[in-house]
Structure formats: structure tokens, C-alpha cells
N, C-alpha and C positions, 0 to 999 in steps of 0.2 A: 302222364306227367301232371303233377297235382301242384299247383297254389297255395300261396296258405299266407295272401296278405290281407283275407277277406275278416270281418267286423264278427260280432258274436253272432252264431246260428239264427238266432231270435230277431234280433235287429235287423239283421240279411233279409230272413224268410219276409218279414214284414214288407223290407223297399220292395221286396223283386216282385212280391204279392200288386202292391200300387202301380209299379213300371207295365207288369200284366195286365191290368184293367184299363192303361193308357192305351195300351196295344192292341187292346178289347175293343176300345171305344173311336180309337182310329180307322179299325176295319168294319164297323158298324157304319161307322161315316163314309166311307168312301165305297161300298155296298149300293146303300141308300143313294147316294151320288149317282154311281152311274146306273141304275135303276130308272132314275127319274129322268136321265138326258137320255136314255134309248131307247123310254113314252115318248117322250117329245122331239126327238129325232126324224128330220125332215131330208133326204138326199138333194142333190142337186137335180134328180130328177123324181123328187115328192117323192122316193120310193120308203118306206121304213126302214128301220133300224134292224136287219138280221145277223147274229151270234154266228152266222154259217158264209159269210160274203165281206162282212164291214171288220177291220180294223179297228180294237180299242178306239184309237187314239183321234177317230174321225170322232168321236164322241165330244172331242175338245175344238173342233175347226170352226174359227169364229168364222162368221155371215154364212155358217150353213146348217150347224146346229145349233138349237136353238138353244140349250141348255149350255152352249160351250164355255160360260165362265163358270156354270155349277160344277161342271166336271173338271176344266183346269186347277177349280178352287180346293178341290175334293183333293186332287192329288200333290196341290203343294201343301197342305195342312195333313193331308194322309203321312205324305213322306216324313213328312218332321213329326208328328206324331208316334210315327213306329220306331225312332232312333230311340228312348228310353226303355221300348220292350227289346231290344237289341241287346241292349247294353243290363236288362234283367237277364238276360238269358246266360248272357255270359258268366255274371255272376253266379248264376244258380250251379252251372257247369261248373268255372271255377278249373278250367280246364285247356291243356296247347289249344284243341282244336277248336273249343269255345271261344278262347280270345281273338284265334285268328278269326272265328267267324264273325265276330264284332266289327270288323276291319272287312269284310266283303259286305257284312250289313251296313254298314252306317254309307260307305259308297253306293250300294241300292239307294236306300233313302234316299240321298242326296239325288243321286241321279234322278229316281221317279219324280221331285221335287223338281226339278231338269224340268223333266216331260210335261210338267203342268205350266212351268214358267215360261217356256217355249210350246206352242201350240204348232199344230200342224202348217200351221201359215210362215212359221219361220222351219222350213221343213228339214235346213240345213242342221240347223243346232237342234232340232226334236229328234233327227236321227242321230245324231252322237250322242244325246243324252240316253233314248229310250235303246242302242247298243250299250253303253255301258251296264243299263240297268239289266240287262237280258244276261250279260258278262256276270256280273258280279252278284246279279242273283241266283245262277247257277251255282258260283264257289259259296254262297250264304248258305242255301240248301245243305249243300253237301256234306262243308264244315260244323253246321250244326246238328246233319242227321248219324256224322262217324263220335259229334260230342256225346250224344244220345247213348251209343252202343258201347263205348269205352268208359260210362262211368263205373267207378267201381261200386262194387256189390255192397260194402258196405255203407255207404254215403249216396243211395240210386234215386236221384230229384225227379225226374221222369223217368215212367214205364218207356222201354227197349222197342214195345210197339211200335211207339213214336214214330222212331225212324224211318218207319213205311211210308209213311205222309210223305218224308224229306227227300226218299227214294223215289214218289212220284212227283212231285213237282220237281224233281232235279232231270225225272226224263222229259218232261214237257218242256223244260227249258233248254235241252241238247237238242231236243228233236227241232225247236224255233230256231237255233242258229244257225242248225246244220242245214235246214229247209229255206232260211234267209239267203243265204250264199254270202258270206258277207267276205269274201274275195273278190267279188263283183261289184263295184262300185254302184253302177247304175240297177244294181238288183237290192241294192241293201237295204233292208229292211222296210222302213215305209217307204221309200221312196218307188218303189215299185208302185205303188199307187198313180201316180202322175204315166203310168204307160198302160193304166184299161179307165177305161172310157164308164160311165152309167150305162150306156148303153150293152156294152160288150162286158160285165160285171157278171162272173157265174154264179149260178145259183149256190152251188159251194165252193169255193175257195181255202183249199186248205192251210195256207200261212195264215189267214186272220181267224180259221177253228183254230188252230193250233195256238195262236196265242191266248184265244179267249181260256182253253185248255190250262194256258199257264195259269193266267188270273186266278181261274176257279181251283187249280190247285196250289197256289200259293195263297187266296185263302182262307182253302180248307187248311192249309200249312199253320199260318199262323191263329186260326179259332184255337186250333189242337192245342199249339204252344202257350197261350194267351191265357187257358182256361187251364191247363197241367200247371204252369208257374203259379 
């Protein structure tokens, strides 16, 4: 199903080109962000910062990391930052599955913009932000990786490739909900944090690889997107 309330070719490719380099420079920034909070990253028991044990989102818990306003700050400026490459993409599709994927993006954004304004310490509302964000970045993925393989051949904005990118961060984000349990109240999502101790903390813990899993392919998801628009 094709649109056709979009502005001349020339004019289009220009905005969506500028929305791209916003999307560019949002994920550069929130990269760098938390880069820098999980150097300086200190547990409640001085342990460091490991990809294979800790949770994103301890990266933001104020009076324990140290960096936690750089990293809340990262991701309420990330969020709202990536709402205009959202809304390039859509354009560029110009496409059902395109628009509706605008409509599971811009609820991402919003939400990950959630998860920086609420920190770990309000752990009630970081958990319903950072579930919707997990929610709705799986239907963004997906709606944007079936926009990908549906454009037609002769109008094709992005290589078909694409979609593989969108194919894996769509599994790393079933495999987090499905491994959250989030029928379980008392298991959902971070709050499972508050039931292991530093002490009793495993060496790997698969829910918080798994989400680091999403991070890095969500993005590798959006470089891809960011630099093809």
C-alpha cells in the first residue's frame, strides 16, 4: 500500500537526509554516554561495571553511580533526539507498515525518555517506562524491517539487506520479554534487581546480557538506518 501525500522527491530526499544525521548524532551521543558511566561506574560493593551481570539501567541509579545524571541525561536527549529519524524513515518508506512504524517509534522514544526521567530509584515508574520501551521497540523493529522488504522495486530507498539488522534486534527484544516473565509481577523486569544481593550477583546473568544484546543491536539497528537514509 503506497502514499502519495509526500512533497517533491528532491525536497523529501533532502529533509529525510537532515532527520538521518539527527539520528546519526543522537546515537553517537548516547554511545559515548554510557561509555563514560560504566568507566566510572562504582557498585555498592566498589565492584565495576560488567556487560555480563549489571543492568543498563544501574548505569543511571543516583548515589551509586557515579556518572548517573550523564546517563539519565543521554537518554532523555537520546529519546527525543531519535523521534525526527523516526519520522525520516517513515517518510522515506512512505509506506502501511512505515507509518505504523512511526507509531511504535515515537512510543519508544517517548518511553526510553521515561527511563532517563525516572531512574532506578523511582523503580516503580522506570519499570513501566523501560516495559513499554522493550513493547514497542520490538513492534518498531519489525514494522520497519517488513517496510524494508515490501518496498517496491521500482521506488527501493533501502537495500532489502537491511532487514536482517531489523530481524535481529527484533529477536533480542522477544528473547528480553520472554526471559523477563513479565506475568510475574515481582520478576518483571528490573525489579528483579531488588531480590540478589552484591554479594550473591552471578558472574553472568543472562537477563541484563540479554538486554545489553538489545542495546547493541538496536544500535547497530539504527547506524544502519541512519547512514542508508
Amino acid at each position: 500500500m503506497r502514499l502519495t501525500f509526500l512533497p517533491e522527491r528532491g525536497s523529501c530526499s533532502m529533509s529525510v537526509s537532515i532527520l538521518g544525521y539527527i539520528g546519526l548524532a543522537a546515537v553517537l551521543f548516547v554511545i559515548s554516554a554510557v561509555c563514560v558511566s560504566a568507566l566510572l561506574y562504582r557498585g555498592k560493593s566498589n565492584e565495576r561495571y560488567s556487560l555480563l551481570n549489571h543492568f543498563i539501567s544501574e548505569l543511571g541509579e543516583l548515589g551509586v553511580s557515579r556518572a548517573a545524571r550523564l546517563f539519565n541525561t543521554a537518554l532523555i536527549c537520546g529519546g527525543l533526539l531519535l523521534l525526527p529519524m523516526i519520522v525520516g524513515l517513515a517518510l522515506s518508506f512512505n509506506s502501511l507498515p512505515g507509518w505504523l512504524g512511526i507509531l511504535a517509534g515515537i512510543v519508544a522514544s517517548l518511553a526510553l525518555t521515561g527511563v532517563g526521567v525516572f531512574p532506578m530509584n523511582s523503580l516503580e515508574a522506570h519499570s513501566k517506562a523501560a516495559t513499554t520501551y522493550f513493547r514497542a521497540g520490538l513492534g518498531m523493529v519489525v514494522l520497519f524491517g517488513l517496510a524494508v522488504l515490501f518496498q517496491p522495486a521500482e521506488r527501493r530507498e533501502i537495500p532489502t539487506w537491511a532487514s536482517l539488522f531489523s530481524l535481529l534486534a527484533a529477536l533480542c527484544y522477544a528473547s528480553f520479554i520472554f526471559l523477563s516473565n513479565p506475568k510475574d509481577a515481582a520478576q518483571n523486569e528490573l525489579d528483579v534487581i531488588d531480590l540478589v544481593s552484591e554479594k550473591e550477583r552471578p558472574r553472568f546473568w543472562l537477563l541484563p546480557a540479554v538486554e545489553w544484546a538489545i542495546f547493541f543491536a538496536t544500535i547497530l539497528w539504527l547506524l544502519v538506518m541512519a547512514l542508508l537514509v
